[in-house]
C-alpha positions as CSV (number, residue, x, y, z in Angstrom):
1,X,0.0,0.0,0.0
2,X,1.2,3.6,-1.1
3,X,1.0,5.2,2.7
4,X,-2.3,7.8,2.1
5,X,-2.8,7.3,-1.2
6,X,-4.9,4.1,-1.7
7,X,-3.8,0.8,-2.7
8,X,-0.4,1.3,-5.0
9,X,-0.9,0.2,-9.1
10,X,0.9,-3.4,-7.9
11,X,-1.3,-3.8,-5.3
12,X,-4.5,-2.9,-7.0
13,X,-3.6,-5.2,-10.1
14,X,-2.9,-8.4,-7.6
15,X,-6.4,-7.6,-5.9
16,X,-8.1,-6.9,-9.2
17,X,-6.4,-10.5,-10.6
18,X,-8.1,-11.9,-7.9
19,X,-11.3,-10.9,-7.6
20,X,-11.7,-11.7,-11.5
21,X,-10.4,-15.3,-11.0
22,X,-13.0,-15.6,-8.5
23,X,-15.5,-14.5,-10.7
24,X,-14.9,-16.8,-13.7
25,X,-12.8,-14.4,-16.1
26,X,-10.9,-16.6,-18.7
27,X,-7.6,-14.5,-18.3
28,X,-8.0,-12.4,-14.9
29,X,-4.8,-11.4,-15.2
30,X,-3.9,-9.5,-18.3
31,X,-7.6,-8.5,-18.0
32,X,-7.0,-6.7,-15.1
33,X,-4.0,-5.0,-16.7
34,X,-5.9,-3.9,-19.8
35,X,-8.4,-2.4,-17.4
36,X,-5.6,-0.2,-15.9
37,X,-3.9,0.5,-18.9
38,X,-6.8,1.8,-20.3
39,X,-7.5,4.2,-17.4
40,X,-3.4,5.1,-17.6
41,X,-3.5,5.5,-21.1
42,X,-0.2,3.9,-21.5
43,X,1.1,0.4,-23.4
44,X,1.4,-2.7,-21.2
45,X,4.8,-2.0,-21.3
46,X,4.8,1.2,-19.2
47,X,2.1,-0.1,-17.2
48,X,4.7,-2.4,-16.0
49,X,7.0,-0.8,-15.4
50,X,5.3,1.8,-13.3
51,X,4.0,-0.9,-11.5
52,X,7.3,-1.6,-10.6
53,X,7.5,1.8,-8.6
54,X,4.9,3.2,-5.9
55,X,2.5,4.8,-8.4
56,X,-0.9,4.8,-7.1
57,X,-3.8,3.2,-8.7
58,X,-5.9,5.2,-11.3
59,X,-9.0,6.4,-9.9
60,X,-12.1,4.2,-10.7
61,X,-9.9,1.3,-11.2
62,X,-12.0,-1.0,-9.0
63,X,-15.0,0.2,-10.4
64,X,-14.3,-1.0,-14.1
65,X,-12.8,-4.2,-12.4
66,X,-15.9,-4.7,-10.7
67,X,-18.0,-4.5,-13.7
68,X,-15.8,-7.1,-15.5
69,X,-16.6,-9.2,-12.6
70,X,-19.9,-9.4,-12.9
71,X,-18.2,-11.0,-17.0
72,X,-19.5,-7.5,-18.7
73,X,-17.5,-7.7,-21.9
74,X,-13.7,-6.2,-21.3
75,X,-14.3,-4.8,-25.1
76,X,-17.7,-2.8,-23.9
77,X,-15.8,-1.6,-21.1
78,X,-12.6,0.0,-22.7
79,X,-15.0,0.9,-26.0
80,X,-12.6,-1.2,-28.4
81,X,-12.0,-4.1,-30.0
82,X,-8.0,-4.8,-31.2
83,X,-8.5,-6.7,-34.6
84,X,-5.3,-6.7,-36.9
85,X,-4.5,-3.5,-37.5
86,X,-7.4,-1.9,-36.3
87,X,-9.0,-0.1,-33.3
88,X,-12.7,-0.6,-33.7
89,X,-15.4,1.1,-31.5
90,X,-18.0,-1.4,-30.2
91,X,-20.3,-1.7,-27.2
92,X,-23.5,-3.5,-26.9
93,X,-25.4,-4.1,-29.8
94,X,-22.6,-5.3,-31.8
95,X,-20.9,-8.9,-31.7
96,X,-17.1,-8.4,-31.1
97,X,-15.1,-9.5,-33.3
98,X,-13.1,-12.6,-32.4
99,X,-9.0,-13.2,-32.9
100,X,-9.9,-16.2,-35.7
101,X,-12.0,-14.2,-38.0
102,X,-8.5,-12.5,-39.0
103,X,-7.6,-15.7,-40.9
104,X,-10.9,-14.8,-42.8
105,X,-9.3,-11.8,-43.6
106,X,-5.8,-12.8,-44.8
107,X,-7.9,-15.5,-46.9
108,X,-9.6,-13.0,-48.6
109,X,-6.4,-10.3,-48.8
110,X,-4.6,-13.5,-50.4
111,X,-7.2,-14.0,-52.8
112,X,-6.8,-10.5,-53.8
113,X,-3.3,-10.8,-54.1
114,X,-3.6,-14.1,-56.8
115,X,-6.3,-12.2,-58.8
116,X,-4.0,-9.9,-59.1
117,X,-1.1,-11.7,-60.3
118,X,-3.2,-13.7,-62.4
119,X,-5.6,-11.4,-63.9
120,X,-4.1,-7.9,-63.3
121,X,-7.7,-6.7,-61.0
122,X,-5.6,-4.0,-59.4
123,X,-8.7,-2.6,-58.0
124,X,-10.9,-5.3,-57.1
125,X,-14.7,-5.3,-55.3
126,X,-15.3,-6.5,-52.4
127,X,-18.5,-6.8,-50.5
128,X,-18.5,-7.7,-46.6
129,X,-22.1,-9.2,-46.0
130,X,-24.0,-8.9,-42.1
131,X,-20.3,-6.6,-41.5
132,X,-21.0,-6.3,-37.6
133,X,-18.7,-4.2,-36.3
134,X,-17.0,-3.4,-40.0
135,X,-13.6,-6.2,-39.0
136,X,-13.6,-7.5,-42.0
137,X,-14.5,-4.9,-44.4
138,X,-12.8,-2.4,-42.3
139,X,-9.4,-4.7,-42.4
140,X,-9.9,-5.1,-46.6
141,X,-9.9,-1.9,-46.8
142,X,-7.1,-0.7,-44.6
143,X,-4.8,-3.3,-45.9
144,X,-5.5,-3.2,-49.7
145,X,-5.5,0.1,-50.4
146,X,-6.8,-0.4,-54.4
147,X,-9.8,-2.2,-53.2
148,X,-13.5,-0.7,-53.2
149,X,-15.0,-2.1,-50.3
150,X,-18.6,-2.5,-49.5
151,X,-20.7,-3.9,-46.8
152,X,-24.1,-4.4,-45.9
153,X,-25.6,-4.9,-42.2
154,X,-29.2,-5.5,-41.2
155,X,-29.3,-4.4,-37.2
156,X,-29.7,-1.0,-36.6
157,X,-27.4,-1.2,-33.7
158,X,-24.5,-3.0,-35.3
159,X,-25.1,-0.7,-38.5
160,X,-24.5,2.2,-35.9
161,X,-21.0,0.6,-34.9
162,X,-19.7,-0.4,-38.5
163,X,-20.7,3.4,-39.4
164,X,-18.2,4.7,-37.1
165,X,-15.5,2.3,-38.1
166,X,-16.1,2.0,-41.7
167,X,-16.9,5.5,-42.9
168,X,-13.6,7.1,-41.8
169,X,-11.9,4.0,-44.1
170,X,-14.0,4.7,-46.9
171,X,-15.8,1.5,-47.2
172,X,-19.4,2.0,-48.7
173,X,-22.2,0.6,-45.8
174,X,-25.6,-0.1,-46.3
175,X,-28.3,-0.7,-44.2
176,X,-30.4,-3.9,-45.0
177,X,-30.9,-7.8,-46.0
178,X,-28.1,-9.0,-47.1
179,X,-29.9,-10.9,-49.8
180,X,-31.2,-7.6,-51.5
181,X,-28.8,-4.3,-50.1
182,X,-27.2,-4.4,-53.6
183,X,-29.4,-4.1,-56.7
184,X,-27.3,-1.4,-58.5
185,X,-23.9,-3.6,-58.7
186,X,-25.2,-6.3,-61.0
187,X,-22.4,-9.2,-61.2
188,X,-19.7,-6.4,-60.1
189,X,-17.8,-8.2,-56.8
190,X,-14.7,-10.1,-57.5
191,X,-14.6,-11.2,-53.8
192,X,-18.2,-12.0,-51.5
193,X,-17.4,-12.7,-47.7
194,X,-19.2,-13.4,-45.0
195,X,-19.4,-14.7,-41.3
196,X,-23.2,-15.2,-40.2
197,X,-24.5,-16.4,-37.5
198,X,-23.3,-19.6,-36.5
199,X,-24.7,-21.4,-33.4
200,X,-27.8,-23.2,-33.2
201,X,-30.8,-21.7,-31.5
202,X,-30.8,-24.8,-28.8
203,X,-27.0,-24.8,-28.2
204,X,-26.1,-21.4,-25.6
205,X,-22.5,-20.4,-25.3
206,X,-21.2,-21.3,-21.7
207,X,-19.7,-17.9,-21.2
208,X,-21.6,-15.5,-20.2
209,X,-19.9,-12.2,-22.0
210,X,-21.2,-14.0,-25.0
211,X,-24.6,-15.6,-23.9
212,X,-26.0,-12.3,-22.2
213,X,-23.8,-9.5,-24.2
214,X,-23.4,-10.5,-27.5
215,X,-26.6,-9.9,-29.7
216,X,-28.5,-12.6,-30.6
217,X,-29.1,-12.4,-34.2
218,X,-25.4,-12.4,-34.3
219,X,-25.2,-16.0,-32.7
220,X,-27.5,-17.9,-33.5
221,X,-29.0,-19.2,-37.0
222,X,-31.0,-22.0,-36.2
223,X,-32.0,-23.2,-39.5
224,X,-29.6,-19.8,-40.6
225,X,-26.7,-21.5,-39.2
226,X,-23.0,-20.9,-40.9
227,X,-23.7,-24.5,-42.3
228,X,-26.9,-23.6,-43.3
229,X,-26.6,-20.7,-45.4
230,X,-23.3,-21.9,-47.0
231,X,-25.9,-24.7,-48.0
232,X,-29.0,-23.1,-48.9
233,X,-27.0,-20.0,-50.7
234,X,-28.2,-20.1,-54.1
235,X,-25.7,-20.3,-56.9
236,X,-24.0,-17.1,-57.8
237,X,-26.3,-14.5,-59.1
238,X,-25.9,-11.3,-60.9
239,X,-26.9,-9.5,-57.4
240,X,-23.3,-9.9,-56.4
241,X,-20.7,-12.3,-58.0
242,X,-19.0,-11.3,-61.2
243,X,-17.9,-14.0,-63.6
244,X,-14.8,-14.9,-61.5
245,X,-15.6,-14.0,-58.3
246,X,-15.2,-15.7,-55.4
247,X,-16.8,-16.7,-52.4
């Protein structure tokens, strides 16, 4: 303890670890770390270090902690989710975006990459379909710079999320079904990607930052399932593939 000053950053971090452990948290540790470092404003690398020292906790440190105990999302705490080499805003409404949905981006930056090479599509289209928070499109975008990137999201709330992340990166978002938010680009995409909803209706996550905080039409397809509408998708159509696109 830092002697009239509250418990010291070391101190408070330990406690913190603790109390999450106790509560569940997958990773209590850096978890409680992130939760200072956001209130610090500094890299986990400084936050170390000062942690090293007698610097005091940040103030309202145990209250964020707190609220991560009771498994409230550590992205709708802080406001962001890290994907790639992004920053994206989220908070409830929209699903975060998890670590393997990047291999569905390098898939599709590879893709981009062979057309290239094989066909000389310097400039290729892309459409991101049901974008959530705008990771994938937003990440296409960012990290192929020729591409014209466009993405479609049904839920009002997710399409308020992707607006804020996609806009500044000049991706083109529209608000609808993803089946019918594209009539005026006939056959035009060279690349159509997609990660719907996935889990059954009968089968709920175990952990609870994705059962109570994530939104449902996110999760769960039922007879919409990943598996599902990769089966029932009807064969490429001038509403969105080109010749040689891919899916």
């Amino acid at each position: 303890m830092t002697e009239g000053t509250g418990p010291s950053l070391a101190d408070a971090v330990r406690e913190a670890t603790s109390t999450l452990a106790a509560a569940g948290v997958p990773s209590p540790r850096i978890d409680a770390e992130l939760l200072a470092e956001h209130l610090l404003g500094v890299g986990l690398g400084r936050l170390r270090a000062l942690m090293l020292g007698d610097t005091p906790a940040p103030e309202g440190y145990q209250d964020l902690i707190a609220e991560r105990a009771r498994r409230i999302p550590l992205q709708h705490i802080t406001g962001v989710a890290h994907f790639r080499y992004l920053e994206l805003a989220v908070g409830p409404g929209v699903f975060i975006p998890r670590p393997e949905t990047e291999s569905v981006v390098q898939l599709v930056i590879d893709r981009l990459k062979e057309t290239d090479r094989l066909q000389g599509i310097s400039h290729p289209k892309v459409v991101d379909l049901g974008t959530g928070s705008g990771a994938i499109a937003g990440s296409i975008a960012h990290e192929v710079p020729g591409a014209e990137v466009h993405a479609v999201e049904f839920s009002e709330f997710a399409h308020a999320w992707a607006a804020r992340n996609l806009l500044p990166l000049g991706v083109h978002l529209v608000r609808g079904d993803l089946r019918d938010a594209l009539p005026g680009h006939n056959g035009t995409f060279d690349v159509v990607v997609s990660n719907p909803p996935y889990i059954p209706a009968e089968a709920i996550p175990n952990e609870p930052e994705v059962a109570l905080h994530d939104p449902p039409e996110a999760l769960y397809g039922g007879e919409r399932t990943a598996w599902n509408f990769r089966r029932r998708r009807p064969p490429p159509r001038p509403g969105c593939w080109s010749p040689e696109g891919t899916s």
